[in-house]
C-alpha positions as CSV (number, residue, x, y, z in Angstrom):
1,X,31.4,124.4,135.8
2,X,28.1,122.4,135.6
3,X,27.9,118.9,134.4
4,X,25.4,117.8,131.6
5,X,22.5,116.1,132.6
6,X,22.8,112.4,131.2
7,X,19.6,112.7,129.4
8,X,21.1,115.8,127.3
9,X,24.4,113.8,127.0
10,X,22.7,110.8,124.8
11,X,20.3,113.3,123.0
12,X,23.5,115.7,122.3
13,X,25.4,111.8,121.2
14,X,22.6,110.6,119.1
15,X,22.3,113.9,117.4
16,X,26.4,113.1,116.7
17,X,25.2,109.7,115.4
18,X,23.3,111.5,113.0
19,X,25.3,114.1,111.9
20,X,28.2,111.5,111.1
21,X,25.8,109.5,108.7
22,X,25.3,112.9,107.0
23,X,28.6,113.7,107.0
24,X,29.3,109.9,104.9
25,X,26.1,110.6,102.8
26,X,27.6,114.0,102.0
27,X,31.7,112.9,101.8
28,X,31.6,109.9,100.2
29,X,28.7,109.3,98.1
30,X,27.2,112.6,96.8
31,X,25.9,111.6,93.9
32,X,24.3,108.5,95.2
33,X,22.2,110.4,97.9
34,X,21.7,113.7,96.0
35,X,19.8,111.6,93.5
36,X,18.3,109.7,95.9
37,X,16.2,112.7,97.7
38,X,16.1,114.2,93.9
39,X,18.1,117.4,94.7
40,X,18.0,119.1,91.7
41,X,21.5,120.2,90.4
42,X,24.5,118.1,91.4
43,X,27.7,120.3,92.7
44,X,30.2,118.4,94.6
45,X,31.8,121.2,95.9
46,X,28.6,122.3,97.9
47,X,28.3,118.9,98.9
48,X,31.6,118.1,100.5
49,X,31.3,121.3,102.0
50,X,28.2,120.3,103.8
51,X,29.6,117.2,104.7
52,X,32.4,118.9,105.9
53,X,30.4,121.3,108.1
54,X,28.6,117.9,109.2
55,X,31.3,116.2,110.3
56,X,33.7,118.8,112.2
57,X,30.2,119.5,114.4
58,X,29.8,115.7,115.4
59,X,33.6,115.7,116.2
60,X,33.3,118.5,118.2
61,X,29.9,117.4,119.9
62,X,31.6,113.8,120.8
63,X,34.7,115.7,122.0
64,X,33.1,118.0,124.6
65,X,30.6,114.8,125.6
66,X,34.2,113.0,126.4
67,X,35.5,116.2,128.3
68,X,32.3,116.1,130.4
């Protein structure tokens, strides 16, 4: 198997850095940041399921820059 070049590793980690903040923004404080960018309905539900979807991805981005 190939190795990752160690430029895509800290584009692929910063893109995890980002998708974490999302996934807090999205998690723990929906309301806050929903009203913030002026979304215009508020359901938690599709919220934490965004952040959800958010934060498995940057887990699983960080795991396979570990494994590499």
């Amino acid at each position: 198997m190939t190795e990752i070049t160690k430029k895509l590793k800290i584009i692929v980690f910063i893109d995890a850095i980002i998708g974490l903040c999302f996934a807090f923004f999205y998690l723990v404080a929906p309301y806050y940041y929903l009203s913030f960018i002026e979304w215009p309905f508020f359901d938690p539900y599709y919220s934490w399921a965004f952040g959800g979807t958010f934060l498995i991805l940057s887990i699983f981005i960080l795991r396979s820059i570990r494994q590499n």
